[in-house]
NUPA-923073 format. One record per residue (C-alpha): x, y, z. Coordinates in steps of 0.02 Angstrom, whole numbers, plus 50000, padded with zeros to 5 digits. Each point is the difference from the previous one (the first is absolute). Layout:
# NUPA-923073
[atom [X; Y; Z]]
...
//
This chain:
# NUPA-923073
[atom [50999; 50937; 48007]]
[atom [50129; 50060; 50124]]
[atom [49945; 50098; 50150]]
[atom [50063; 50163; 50033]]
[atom [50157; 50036; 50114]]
[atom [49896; 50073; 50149]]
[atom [49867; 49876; 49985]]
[atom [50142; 49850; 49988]]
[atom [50086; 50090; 50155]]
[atom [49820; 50005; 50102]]
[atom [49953; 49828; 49954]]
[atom [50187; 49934; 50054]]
[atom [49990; 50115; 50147]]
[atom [49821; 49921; 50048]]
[atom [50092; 49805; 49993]]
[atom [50128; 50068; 50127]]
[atom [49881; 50058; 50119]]
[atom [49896; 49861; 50001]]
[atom [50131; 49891; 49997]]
[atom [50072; 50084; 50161]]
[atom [49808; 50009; 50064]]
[atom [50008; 49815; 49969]]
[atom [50156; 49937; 50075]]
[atom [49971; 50139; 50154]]
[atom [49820; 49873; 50034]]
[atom [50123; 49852; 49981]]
[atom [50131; 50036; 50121]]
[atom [49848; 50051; 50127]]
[atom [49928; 49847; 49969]]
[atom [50132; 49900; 50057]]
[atom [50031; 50127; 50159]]
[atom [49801; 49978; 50047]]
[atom [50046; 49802; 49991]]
[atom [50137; 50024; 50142]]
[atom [49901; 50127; 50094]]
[atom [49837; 49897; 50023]]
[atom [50031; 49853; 50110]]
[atom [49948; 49815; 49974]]
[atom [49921; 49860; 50116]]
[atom [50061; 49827; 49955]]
[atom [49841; 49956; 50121]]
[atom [49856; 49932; 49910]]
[atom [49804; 50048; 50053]]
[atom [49927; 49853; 50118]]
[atom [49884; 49880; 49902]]
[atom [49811; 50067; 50039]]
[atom [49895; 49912; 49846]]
[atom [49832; 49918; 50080]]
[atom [49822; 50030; 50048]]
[atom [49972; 50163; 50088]]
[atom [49810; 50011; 50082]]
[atom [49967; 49817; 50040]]
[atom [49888; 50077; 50109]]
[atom [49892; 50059; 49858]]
[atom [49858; 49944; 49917]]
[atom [50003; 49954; 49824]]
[atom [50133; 49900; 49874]]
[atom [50158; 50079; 50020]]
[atom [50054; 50123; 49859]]
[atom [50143; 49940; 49906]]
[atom [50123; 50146; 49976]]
[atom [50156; 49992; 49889]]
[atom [50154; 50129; 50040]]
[atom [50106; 50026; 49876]]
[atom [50148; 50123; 49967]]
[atom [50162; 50074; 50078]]
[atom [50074; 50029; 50133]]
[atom [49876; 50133; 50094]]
[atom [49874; 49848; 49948]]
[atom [50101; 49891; 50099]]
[atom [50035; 50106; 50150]]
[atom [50178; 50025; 49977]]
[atom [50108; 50025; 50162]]
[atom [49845; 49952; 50129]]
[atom [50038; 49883; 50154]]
[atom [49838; 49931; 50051]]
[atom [49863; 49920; 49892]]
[atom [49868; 50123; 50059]]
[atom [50096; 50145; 49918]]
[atom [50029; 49937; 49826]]
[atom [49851; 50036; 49874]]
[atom [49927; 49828; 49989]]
[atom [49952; 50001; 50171]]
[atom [49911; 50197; 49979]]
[atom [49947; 49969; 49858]]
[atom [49894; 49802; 50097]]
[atom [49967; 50106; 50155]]
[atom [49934; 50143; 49941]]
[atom [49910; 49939; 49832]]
[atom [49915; 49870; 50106]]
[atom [49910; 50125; 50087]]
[atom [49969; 50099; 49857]]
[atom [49873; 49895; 49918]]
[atom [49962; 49894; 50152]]
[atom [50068; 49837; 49955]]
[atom [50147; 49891; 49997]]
[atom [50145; 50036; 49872]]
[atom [50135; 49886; 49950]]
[atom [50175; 50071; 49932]]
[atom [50145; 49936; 49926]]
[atom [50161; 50110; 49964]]
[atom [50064; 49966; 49817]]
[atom [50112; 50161; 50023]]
[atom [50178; 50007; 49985]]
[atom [50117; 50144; 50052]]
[atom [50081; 50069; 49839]]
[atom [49845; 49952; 49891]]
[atom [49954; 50088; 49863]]
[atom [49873; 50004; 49866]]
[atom [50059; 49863; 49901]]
[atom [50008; 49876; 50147]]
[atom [49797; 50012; 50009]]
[atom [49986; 49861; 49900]]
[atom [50122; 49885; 50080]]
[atom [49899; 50050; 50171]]
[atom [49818; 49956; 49928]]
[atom [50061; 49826; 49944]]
[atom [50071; 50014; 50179]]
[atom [49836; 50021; 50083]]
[atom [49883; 49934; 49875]]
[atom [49977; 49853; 50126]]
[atom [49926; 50118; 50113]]
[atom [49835; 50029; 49902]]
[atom [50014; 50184; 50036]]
[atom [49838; 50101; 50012]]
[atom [50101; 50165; 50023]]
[atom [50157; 50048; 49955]]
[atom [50100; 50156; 50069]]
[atom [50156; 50050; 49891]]
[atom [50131; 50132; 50073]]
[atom [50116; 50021; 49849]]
[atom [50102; 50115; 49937]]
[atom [50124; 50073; 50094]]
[atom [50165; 49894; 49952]]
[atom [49935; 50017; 49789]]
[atom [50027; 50190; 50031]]
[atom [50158; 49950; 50073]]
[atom [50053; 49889; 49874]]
[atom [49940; 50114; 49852]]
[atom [49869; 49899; 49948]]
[atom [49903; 50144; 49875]]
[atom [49824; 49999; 50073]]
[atom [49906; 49966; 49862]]
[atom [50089; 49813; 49993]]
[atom [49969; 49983; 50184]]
[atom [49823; 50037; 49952]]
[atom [49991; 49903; 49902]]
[atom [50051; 49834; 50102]]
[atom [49888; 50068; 50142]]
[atom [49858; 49988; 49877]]
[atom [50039; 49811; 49948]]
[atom [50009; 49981; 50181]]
[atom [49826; 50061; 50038]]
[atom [49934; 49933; 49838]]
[atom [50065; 49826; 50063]]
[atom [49927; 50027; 50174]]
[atom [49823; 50040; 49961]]
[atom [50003; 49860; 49883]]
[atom [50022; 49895; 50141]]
[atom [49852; 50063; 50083]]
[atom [50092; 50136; 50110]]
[atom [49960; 50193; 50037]]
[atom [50151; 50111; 50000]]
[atom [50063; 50146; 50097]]
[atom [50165; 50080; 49959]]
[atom [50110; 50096; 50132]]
[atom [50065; 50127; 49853]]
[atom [50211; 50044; 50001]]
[atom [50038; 50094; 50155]]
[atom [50089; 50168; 49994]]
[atom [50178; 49971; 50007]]
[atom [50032; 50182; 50001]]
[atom [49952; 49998; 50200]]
[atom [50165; 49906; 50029]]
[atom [50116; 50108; 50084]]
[atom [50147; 49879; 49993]]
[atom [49996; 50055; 49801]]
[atom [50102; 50164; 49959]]
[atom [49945; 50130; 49904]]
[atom [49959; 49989; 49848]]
[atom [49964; 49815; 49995]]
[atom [49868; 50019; 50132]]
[atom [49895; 50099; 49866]]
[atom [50050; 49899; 49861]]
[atom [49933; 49856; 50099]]
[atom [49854; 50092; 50055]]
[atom [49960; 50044; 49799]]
[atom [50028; 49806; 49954]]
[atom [49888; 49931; 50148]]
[atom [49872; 50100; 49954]]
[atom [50005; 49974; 49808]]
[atom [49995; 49804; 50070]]
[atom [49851; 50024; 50104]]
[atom [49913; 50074; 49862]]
[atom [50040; 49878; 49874]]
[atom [49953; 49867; 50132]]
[atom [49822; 50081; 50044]]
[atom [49966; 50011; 49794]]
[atom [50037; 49806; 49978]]
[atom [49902; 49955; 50173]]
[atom [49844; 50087; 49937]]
[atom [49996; 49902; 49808]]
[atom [50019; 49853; 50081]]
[atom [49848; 50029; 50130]]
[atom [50101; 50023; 50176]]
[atom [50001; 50113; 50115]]
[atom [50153; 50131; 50019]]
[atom [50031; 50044; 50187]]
[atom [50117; 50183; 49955]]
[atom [50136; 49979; 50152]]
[atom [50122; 50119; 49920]]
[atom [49907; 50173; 50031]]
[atom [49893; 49907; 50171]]
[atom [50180; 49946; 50086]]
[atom [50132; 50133; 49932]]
[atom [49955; 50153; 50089]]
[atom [49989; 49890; 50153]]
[atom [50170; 49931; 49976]]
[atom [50060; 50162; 49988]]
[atom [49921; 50080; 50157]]
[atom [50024; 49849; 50102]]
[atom [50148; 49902; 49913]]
[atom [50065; 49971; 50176]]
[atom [49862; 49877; 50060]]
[atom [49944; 49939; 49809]]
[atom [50187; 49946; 49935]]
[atom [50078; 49833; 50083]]
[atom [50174; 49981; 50056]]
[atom [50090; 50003; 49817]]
[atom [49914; 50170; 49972]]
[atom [49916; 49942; 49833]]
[atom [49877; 49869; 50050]]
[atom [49846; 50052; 50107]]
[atom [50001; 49941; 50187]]
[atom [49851; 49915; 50080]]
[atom [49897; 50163; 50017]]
[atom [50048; 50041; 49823]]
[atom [49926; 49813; 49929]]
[atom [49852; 50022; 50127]]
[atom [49964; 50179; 49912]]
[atom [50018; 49912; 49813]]
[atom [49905; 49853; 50056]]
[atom [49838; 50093; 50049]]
[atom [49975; 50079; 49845]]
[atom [50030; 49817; 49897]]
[atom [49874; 49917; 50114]]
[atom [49863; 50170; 49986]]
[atom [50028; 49955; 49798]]
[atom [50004; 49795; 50018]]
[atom [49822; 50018; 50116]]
[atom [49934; 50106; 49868]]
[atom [50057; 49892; 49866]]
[atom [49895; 49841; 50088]]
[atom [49857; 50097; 50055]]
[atom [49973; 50060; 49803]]
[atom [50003; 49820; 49949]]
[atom [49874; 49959; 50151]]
[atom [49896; 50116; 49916]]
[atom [50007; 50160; 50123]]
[atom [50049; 50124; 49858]]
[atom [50082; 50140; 50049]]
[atom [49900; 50174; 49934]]
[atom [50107; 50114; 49917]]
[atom [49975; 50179; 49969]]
[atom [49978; 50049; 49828]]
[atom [50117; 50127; 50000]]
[atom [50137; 49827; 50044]]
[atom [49953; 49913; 49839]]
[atom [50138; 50044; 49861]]
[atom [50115; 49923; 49898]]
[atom [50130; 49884; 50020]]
[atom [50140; 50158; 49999]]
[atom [49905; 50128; 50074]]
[atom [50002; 49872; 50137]]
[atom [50159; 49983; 50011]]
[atom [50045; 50173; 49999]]
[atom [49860; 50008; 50121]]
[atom [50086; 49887; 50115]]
[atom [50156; 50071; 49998]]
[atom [49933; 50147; 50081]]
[atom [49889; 49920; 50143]]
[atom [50113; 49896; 50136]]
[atom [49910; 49843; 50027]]
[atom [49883; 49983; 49851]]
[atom [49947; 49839; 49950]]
[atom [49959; 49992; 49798]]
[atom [49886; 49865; 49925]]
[atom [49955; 49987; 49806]]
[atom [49818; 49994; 49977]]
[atom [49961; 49945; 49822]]
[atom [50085; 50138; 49895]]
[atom [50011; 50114; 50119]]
[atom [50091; 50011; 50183]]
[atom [49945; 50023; 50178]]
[atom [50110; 50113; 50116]]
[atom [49952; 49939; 50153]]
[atom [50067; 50142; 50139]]
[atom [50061; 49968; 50181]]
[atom [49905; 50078; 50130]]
[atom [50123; 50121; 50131]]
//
């Protein structure tokens, strides 16, 4: 059946618009790709045992993920996650810990296998995952990248591993972006993280939310938190990520050493209301607990 004139004339209108809407986030695309700066430098090598000091067999601790994984655009080893994440998890649960980077700058969801079967060699008792980032940049829909985050995890804890997952950060604190791709890209980072929390939580790891945690600091402090190319976070910024990944990856060993953390029941809900939960609270850590979920809050 043939649509009427004014409805033909709206729906053709709509295409235009969109179209224009479309090829308006292109051509800002490409701008945001001249305006934010590169560093052909890449992150000093800082893989080892952190804690030698320390009693106990070391932790073995797999890192996995993109760029901010990797510590994109730091100089010295001691400012480049690996080396927070040793130092500072070392301390955390009082005993040695062991890392080995598997990250790669550019990486998204679908190189998480090809980085397992990377560091499979490492018998990895933990594995952090920062991920997300360049599948919202590539338009990767979020319930494929998901998906591959779940095989990932699935993979990992078959392998005897706990998980924690740094969620998609919030792209839309990136000044360098113009308006309006800065709140498209805040809309699509956040419909990431979400997507990334859900498939963390059926596959029994632990979702770290650094999205609503880091964005409104980015946005108050952008000066100190962004590096030199404006997009990637400077040493502070990774310092500031890093303590919330290694609050989550302490928590995630001292549950499987038996010291259960006691939740509220008023932070036992589904696996959505969690999620929506999450995206709320800054800093929330989310845990599935048989059917249900555990929003674990941060303290201020």
């Amino acid at each position: 059946m043939a649509l009427p004139d004014k409805t033909t004339k709206a729906a053709a209108g709509a295409l235009v618009a969109l179209s224009g809407l479309y090829g308006l986030l292109i051509g800002e695309v490409l701008l945001a790709r001249k305006r934010i700066g590169t560093t052909d430098e890449v992150p000093p090598l800082s893989d080892g045992v952190y804690g030698v000091d320390l009693p106990g067999k070391p932790l073995r601790v797999l890192l996995m993920g993109d760029s901010a994984a990797v510590g994109y655009g730091m100089k010295r080893a001691d400012q480049t996650p690996a080396a927070l994440i040793g130092l500072g998890l070392s301390h955390l649960i009082d005993a040695p810990v062991d890392i080995a980077t598997v990250a790669k700058v550019g990486a998204r969801s679908s190189h998480l296998r090809e980085q397992i079967a990377e560091g499979r060699s490492h018998l990895p008792d933990l594995a952090i995952i920062v991920i997300g980032a360049n599948d919202v940049t590539h338009q990767v829909p979020p319930r494929r990248a998901g998906r591959l985050l779940a095989a990932a995890i699935a993979e990992l804890r078959s392998l005897g591993a706990e998980v924690v997952v740094g969620t998609c950060p919030d792209l839309g604190t990136i000044k360098q972006l113009p308006q309006p791709l800065r709140v498209a890209a805040r809309i699509l980072s956040r419909k990431m993280a979400r997507a990334q929390l859900i498939a963390t939580l059926a596959e029994g790891g632990r979702a770290v939310t650094l999205a609503d945690l880091l964005g409104p600091l980015f946005v108050s402090k952008g000066d100190i938190l962004f590096g030199e190319d404006r997009f990637h976070p400077s040493d502070v910024g990774y310092a500031t990520m890093v303590s919330f990944l290694n609050a989550g990856a302490a928590a995630s060993w001292r549950e499987r050493r038996s010291e259960k953390y006691t939740g509220a029941p008023r932070d036992y809900m589904s696996v959505a209301q969690a999620a929506t939960e999450a995206s709320k609270l800054g800093g929330t850590q989310v845990v599935r607990d048989g059917r249900l979920a555990r929003v674990l809050r941060r303290r201020r």
